[in-house]
N, C-alpha and C positions, 0 to 999 in steps of 0.2 A: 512610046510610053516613057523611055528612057528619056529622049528628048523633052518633053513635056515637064516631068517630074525636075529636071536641073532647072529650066529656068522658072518652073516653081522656089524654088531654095532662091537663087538670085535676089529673084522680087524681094522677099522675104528678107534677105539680109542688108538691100538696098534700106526697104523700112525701118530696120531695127537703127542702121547707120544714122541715119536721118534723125532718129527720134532722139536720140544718142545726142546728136550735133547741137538741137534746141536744150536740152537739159545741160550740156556745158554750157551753152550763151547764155541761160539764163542764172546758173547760178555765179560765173563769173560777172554777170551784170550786178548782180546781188552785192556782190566782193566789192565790186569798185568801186557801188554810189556809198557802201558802208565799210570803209576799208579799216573805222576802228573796232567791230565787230569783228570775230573770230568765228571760223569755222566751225559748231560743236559736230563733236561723233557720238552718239549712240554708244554704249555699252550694255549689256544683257547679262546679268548676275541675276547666278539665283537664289532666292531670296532663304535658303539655309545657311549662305555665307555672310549674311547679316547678326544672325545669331550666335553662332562659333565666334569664342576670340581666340584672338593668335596665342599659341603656347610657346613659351620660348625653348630652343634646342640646349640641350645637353645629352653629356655622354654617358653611356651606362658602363657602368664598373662593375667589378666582380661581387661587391656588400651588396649591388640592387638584385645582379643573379642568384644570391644563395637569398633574399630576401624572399624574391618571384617561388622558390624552389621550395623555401620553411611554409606551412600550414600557419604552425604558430604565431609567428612573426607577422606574416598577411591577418591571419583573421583568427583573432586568439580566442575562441569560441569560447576554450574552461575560463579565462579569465570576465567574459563578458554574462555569461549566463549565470555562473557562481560567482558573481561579487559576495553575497550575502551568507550563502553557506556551502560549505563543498559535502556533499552526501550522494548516497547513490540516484537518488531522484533526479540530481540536476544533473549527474554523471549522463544518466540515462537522458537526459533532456539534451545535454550537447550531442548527442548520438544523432537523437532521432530531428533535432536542425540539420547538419549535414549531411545525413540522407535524403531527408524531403526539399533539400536546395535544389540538387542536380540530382534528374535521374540517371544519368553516365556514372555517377561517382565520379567523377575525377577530382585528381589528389587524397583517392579512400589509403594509398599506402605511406602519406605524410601525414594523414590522419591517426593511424594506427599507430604509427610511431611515436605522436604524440601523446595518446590516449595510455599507450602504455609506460609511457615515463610520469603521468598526472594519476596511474591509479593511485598510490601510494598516500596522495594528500586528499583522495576521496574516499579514501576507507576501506576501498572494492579490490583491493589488492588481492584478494581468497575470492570471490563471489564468482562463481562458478556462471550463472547467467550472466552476467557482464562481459566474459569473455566470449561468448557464445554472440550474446548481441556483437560485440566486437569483429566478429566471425563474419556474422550475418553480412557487415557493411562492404566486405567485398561483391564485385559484381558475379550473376547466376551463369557458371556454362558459357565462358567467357575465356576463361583460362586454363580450358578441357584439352589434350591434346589428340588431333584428328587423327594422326597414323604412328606409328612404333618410330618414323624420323623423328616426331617431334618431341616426343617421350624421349627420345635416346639423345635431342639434343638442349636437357633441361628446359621444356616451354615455359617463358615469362619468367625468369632467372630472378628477379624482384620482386614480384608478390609472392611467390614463392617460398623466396627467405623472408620477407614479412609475417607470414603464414607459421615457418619455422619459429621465428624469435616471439613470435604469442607464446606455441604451446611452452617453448625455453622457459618461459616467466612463469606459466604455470606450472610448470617443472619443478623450480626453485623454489615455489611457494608449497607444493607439495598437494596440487588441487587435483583432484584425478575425474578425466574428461567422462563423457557421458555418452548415451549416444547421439544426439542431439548435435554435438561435436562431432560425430562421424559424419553425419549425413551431412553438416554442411559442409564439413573437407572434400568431400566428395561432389557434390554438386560444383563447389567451386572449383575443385584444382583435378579432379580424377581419382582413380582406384591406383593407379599406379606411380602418383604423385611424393616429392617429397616430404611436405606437410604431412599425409596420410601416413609414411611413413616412420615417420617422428610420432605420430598418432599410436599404431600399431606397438611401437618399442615401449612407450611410455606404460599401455596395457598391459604389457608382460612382465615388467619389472615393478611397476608399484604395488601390485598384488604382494607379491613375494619381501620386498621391503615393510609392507605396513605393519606388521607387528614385528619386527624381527629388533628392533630397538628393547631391552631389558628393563629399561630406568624411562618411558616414556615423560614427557612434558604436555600438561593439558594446555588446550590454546587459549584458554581465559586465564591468567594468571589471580593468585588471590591479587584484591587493593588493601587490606590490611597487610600494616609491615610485619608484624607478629605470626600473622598465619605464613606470609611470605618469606620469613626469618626460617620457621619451625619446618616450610618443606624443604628451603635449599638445605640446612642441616642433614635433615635428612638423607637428601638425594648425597650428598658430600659422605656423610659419617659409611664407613664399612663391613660395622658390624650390625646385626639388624636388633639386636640386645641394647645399645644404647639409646639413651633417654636424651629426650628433650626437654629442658627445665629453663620457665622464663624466670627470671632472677628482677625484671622489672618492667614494669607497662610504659608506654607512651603517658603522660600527663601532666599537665600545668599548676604549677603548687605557688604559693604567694609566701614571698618573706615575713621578715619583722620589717623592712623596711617598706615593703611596700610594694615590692618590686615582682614581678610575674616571670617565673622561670620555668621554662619547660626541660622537663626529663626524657631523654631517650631512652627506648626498649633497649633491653639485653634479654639475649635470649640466647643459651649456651646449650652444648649436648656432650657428654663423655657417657663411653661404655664401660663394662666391668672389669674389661682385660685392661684399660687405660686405668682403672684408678688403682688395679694389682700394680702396673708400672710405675705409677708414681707413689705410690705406697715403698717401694722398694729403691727409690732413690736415693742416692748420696745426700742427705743433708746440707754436707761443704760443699758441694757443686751446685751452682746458680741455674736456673729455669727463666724461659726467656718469653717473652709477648713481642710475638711480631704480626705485622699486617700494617693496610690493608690486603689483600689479596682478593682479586676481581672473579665473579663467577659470573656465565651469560645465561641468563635462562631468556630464549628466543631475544625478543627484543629488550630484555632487560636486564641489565648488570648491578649485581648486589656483590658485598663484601664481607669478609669474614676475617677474625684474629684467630690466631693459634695460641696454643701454652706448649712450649716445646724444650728438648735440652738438647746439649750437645751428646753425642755419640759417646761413650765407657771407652776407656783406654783401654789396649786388648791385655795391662795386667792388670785389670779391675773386673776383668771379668769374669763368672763364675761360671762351669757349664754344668745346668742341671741332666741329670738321668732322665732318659727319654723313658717315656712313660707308653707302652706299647697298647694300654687299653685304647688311649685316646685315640690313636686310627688305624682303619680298619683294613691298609693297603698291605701291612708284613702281618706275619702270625704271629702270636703271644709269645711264644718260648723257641720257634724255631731259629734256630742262628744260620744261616747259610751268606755264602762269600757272593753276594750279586754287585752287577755291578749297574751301582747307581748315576743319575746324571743330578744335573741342576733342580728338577723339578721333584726328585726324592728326597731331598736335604729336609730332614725335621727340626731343623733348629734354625729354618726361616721362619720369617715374622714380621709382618706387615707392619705390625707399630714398631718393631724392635727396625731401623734401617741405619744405612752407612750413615746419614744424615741428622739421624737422632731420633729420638720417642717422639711422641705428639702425646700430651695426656688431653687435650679437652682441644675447642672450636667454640667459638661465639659469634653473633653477629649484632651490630649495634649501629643507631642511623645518629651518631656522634661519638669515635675512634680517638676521647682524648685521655690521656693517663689519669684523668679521673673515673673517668667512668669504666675502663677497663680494671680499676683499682677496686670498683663493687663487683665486677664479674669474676676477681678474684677471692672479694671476702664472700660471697659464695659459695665460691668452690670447696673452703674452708670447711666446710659442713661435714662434706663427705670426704674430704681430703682433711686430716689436721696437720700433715707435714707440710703443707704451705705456710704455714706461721714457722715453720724454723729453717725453710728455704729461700733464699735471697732469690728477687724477681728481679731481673732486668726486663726493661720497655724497649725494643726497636722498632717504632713507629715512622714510618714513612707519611710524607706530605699525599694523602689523598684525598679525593674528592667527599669522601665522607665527614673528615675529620675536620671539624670546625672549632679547636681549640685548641691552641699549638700546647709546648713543653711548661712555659714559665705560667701556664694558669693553675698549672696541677696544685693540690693539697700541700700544703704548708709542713704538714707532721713527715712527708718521706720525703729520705734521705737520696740527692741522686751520686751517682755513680758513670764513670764513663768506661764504656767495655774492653777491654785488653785488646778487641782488635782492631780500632779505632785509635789506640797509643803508638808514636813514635818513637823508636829509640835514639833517632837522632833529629833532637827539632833543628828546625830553620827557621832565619828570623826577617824580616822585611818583606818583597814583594813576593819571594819562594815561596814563604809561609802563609801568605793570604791565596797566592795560587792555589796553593794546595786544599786550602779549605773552601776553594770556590768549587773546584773539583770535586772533592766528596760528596756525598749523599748527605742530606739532613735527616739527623735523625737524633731524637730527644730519650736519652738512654735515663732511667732513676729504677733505684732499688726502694723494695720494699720487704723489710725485718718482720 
């Protein structure tokens, strides 16, 4: 069989040789009667490399890997969905594209990061569902940790503090979670989680803060500057006895010539112990207007003037008989040797400071010596020793004050303040130094 089978093969490859030997004669016959004709080869492409064109090489740099790495930068969703309006609709409309793109979520923690640097110019900065949807976009039972290793060795250390710097922002905003916010902490990240965590802390402390504020601030502020004038006053002034008197409205009055000028509000407040103080002043000692001086109320800064003096020299001063009705911490006639600290001293006094008195506070949306010159002849009213006390102005350049020194009224006289004089001038470049350095500030008296 063996035998048989070998010179089977033999046969077989004598054939093949053979057949072999005519296909070279004949194509070399081919060759030589056409020897300007070339040989063509077959090539086998397939017919997708028809289509593809060639892309040319370059190098990837580190601008293309934090490019690959930004959300934003790739595919800047708030910018393309809100051209028209930013509001929470379209917030909530970028949300719900990048989730319905990819079910995996990926890139949900460049998402988030982005999402929460964009609430701010959507409005949703406070809206408690937003964060929540926010919440939502991480993936479900994903980032659970399976045994006490994985818990003990922070599982998914990224989303994690993703997770943390949400509730952080609601923190600062002052939003207090729900529970809605629990269960999805939970589903996403575990019970034992640090997210949940931060969860937990935020529950136990915002309770105990939300009323503990004395002087609260509502989150709608008024938009009338008058209403807005008469509560910062208020929230400022210390005694709860003093008034608020508008001394003039907002509005548009037409010259003789023709010409349309608008009036700023003034809107001032003194209490009763402030106009006993100024009742009781030196006549020959000068009273001074200074401001602006800036107040925040949440995101809004308002300004305010003072009428203030300087501090009684200690031989001008008189010390009245303590009057033991007025409080009720010693007895009427007992005399006994105790020994008092700082916070016994009856002849402290809030307006009376090392600093000086404050008799009044105004607030005005144009700080120029004219117009604080009506919030003067006001005062006037209930004050008549301001017609025979000299006023100095230290006004500072601020954003309120839209009309410097040299516009003020013609009839007052200015004056430059004693501590503003040198006793020894200099003259040339020393002397322009020095007035570059100084403060600006447009000092005039009023008789």
């Amino acid at each position: 069989m063996t035998c048989s089978r070998g010179l089977l093969q033999l046969q077989c490859l004598r054939l093949l040789g053979h057949a072999g030997r005519q296909a070279a004669e004949s194509n070399h016959f081919s060759v030589c009667r056409n020897p300007q004709h070339q040989v063509l080869r077959h090539i086998h492409v397939s017919p997708a490399w028809a289509k593809s064109r060639p892309m040319p090489a370059r190098f990837v740099n580190e601008d293309d890997k934090k490019r690959a790495k930004s959300l934003v930068t790739r595919h800047d969703l708030f910018e393309q969905v809100a051209r028209e309006s930013k509001t929470k609709a379209t917030f909530n409309k970028v949300i719900e594209v990048f989730t319905k793109r990819d079910i995996r979520r990926r890139g949900h923690v460049e998402f988030i990061y982005a999402a929460l640097k964009k609430m701010p110019e959507f409005g949703v900065e406070t809206d408690l569902s937003v964060y929540n949807k926010l919440l939502d976009v991480f993936p479900k039972e994903v980032f659970v940790p399976r045994n006490f290793i994985q818990r003990m060795f922070n599982h998914y250390p990224r989303q994690q503090e993703c997770g943390v710097q949400l509730l952080e922002q609601m923190e600062n905003y002052g939003i207090m979670p729900n529970i809605e916010t629990k269960v999805l902490l939970v589903q996403i990240f575990g019970e034992k989680s640090h997210p949940v965590r931060k969860f937990q802390r935020i529950m136990y402390w915002f309770p105990k803060f939300k009323h503990i504020n004395p002087f609260p601030i509502p989150q709608q502020l008024p938009e009338d500057p008058v209403d807005l004038a008469r509560f910062s006053l208020t929230r400022i002034a210390n005694d709860l006895d003093a008034k608020v008197t508008v001394y003039q409205l907002p509005c548009t009055d037409i010259t003789e010539s023709g010409e349309e000028m608008t009036l700023p509000h003034i809107v001032g407040t003194q209490s009763p112990s402030q106009v006993e103080l100024l009742a009781k002043h030196n006549p020959d000692r000068p009273v001074f207007v200074e401001g602006p001086f800036p107040l925040w109320l949440r995101k809004t800064c308002v300004y305010y003037y003072i009428l203030r003096a300087d501090p009684t020299p200690p031989e001008e001063r008189v010390e009245e008989p303590y009057d033991p009705e007025r409080c009720f911490d010693y007895p009427l006639q007992l005399e006994l040797d105790l020994g008092r600290d700082l916070g016994d001293d009856e002849s402290f006094d809030v307006e009376d400071l090392d600093e000086g008195p404050v008799f009044a506070m105004c607030m005005t949306s144009q700080g120029d010596q004219a117009t604080l010159n009506q919030w003067i002849s006001g005062l006037q009213q209930n004050n008549p020793i301001l017609g025979e006390v000299p006023t100095l102005f230290r006004l500072d350049d601020g954003p309120r004050e839209l009309q410097g020194a040299a516009d003020t009224d013609s009839g007052h006289s200015h004056q430059s303040h004693p501590d503003t004089q040198t006793e020894n001038p200099q003259s040339g470049e020393d002397a322009e130094a020095i007035l570059e350095v100084e403060p600006k500030r447009s000092h005039g008296m009023k008789q």
